[in-house]
C-alpha positions as CSV (number, residue, x, y, z in Angstrom):
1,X,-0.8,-6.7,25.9
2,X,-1.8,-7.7,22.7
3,X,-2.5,-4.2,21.9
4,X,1.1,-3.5,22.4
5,X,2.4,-6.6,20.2
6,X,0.2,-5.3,17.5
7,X,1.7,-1.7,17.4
8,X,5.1,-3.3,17.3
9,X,4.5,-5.4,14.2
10,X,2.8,-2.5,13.0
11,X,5.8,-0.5,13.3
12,X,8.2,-3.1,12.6
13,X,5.7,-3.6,9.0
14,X,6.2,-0.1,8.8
15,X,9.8,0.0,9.2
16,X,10.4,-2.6,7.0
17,X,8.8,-0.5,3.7
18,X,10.1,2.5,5.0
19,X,14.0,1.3,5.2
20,X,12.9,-0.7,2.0
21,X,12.2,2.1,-0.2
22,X,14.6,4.8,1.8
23,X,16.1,5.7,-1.7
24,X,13.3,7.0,-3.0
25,X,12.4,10.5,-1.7
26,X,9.6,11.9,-1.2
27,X,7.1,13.8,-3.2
28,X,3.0,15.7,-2.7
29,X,0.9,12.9,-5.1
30,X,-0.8,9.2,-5.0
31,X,-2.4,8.8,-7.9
32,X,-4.0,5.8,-9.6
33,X,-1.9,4.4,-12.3
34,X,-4.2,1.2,-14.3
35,X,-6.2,-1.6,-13.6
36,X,-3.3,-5.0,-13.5
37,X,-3.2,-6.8,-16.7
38,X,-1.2,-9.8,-16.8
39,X,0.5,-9.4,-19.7
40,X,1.6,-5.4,-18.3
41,X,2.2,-6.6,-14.6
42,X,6.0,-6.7,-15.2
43,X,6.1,-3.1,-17.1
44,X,3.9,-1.7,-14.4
45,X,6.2,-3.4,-11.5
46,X,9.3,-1.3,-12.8
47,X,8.2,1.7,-13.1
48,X,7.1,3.0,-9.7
49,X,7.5,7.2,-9.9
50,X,10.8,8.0,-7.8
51,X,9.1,8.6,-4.2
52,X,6.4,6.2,-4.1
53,X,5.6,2.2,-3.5
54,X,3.2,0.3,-5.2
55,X,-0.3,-1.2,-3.5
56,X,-3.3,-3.3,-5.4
57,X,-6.3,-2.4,-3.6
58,X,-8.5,-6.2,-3.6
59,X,-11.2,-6.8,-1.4
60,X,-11.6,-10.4,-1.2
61,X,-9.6,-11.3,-3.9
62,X,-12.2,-10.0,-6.8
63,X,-10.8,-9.1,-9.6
64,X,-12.3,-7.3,-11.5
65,X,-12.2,-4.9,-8.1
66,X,-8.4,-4.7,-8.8
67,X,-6.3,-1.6,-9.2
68,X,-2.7,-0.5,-8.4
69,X,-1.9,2.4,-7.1
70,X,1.3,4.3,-6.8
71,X,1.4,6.0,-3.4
72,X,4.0,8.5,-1.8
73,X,6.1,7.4,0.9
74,X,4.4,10.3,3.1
75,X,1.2,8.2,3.3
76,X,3.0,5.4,5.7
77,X,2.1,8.1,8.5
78,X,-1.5,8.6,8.1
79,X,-3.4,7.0,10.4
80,X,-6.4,5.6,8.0
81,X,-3.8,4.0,5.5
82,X,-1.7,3.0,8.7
83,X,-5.0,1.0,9.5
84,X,-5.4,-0.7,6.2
85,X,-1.7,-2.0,6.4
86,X,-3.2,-3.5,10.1
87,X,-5.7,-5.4,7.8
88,X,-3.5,-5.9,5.1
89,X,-1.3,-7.8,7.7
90,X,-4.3,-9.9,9.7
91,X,-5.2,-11.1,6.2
92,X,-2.0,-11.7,4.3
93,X,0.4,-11.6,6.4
94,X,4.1,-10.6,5.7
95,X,5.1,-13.7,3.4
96,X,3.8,-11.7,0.3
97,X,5.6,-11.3,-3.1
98,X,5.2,-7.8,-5.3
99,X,3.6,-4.9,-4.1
100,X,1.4,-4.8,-1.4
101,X,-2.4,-6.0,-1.4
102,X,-4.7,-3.9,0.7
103,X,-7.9,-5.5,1.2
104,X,-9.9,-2.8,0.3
105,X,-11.7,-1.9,-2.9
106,X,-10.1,0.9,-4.9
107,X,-13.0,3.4,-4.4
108,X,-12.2,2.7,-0.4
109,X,-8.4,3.8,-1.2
110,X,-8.6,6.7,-3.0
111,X,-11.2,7.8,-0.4
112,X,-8.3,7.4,2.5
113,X,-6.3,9.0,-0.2
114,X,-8.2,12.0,-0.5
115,X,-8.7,12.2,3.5
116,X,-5.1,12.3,4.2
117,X,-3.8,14.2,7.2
118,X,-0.7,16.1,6.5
């Protein structure tokens, strides 16, 4: 049972970015943009490429470990980055402001980056 409550807020998490950014279409790249700066958070914020969403991978909230990443929209059906949402959910939860704060370290995204199942 509790299986099935987590694939629904899964999905409805899911949903939720998907019907979010559904202007946005879709395009082939994720790519690394910088590390945040606070002084350039609000400049990076706005400029999110046309077909993608924003995510800082953290892993326990080191940073210097810090590093957005702009990904494409088609990544919200892999199943490795569909897992790190699941995390990203059990430890932050859906009250968060900005984009969205995998707990993983950068070198563990671009990994599930590079592995990503068409």
């Amino acid at each position: 049972m509790e299986v099935i409550i987590r694939r629904k807020s899964l999905k409805s998490l899911v949903t939720k970015v998907v019907k979010g950014l559904a202007f946005l279409a879709l395009s082939k790249r994720a790519y690394p943009i910088t590390d945040i700066d606070d002084d350039s958070d609000e400049e990076i914020v706005t400029s999110v490429p046309e077909g993608h969403f924003a995510v800082i991978a953290m892993e326990g909230g080191d940073e210097e470990e810090k590093k957005r990443f702009m990904i494409e929209l088609n990544y919200l059906t892999d199943p490795a980055f569909l897992k790190l949402l699941e995390m990203a959910k059990e430890e932050y939860g859906f009250q968060h402001k900005g984009a969205l704060a995998l707990p993983c370290t950068p070198q563990q995204l671009r990994n599930v980056l590079h592995n990503h199942q068409l």
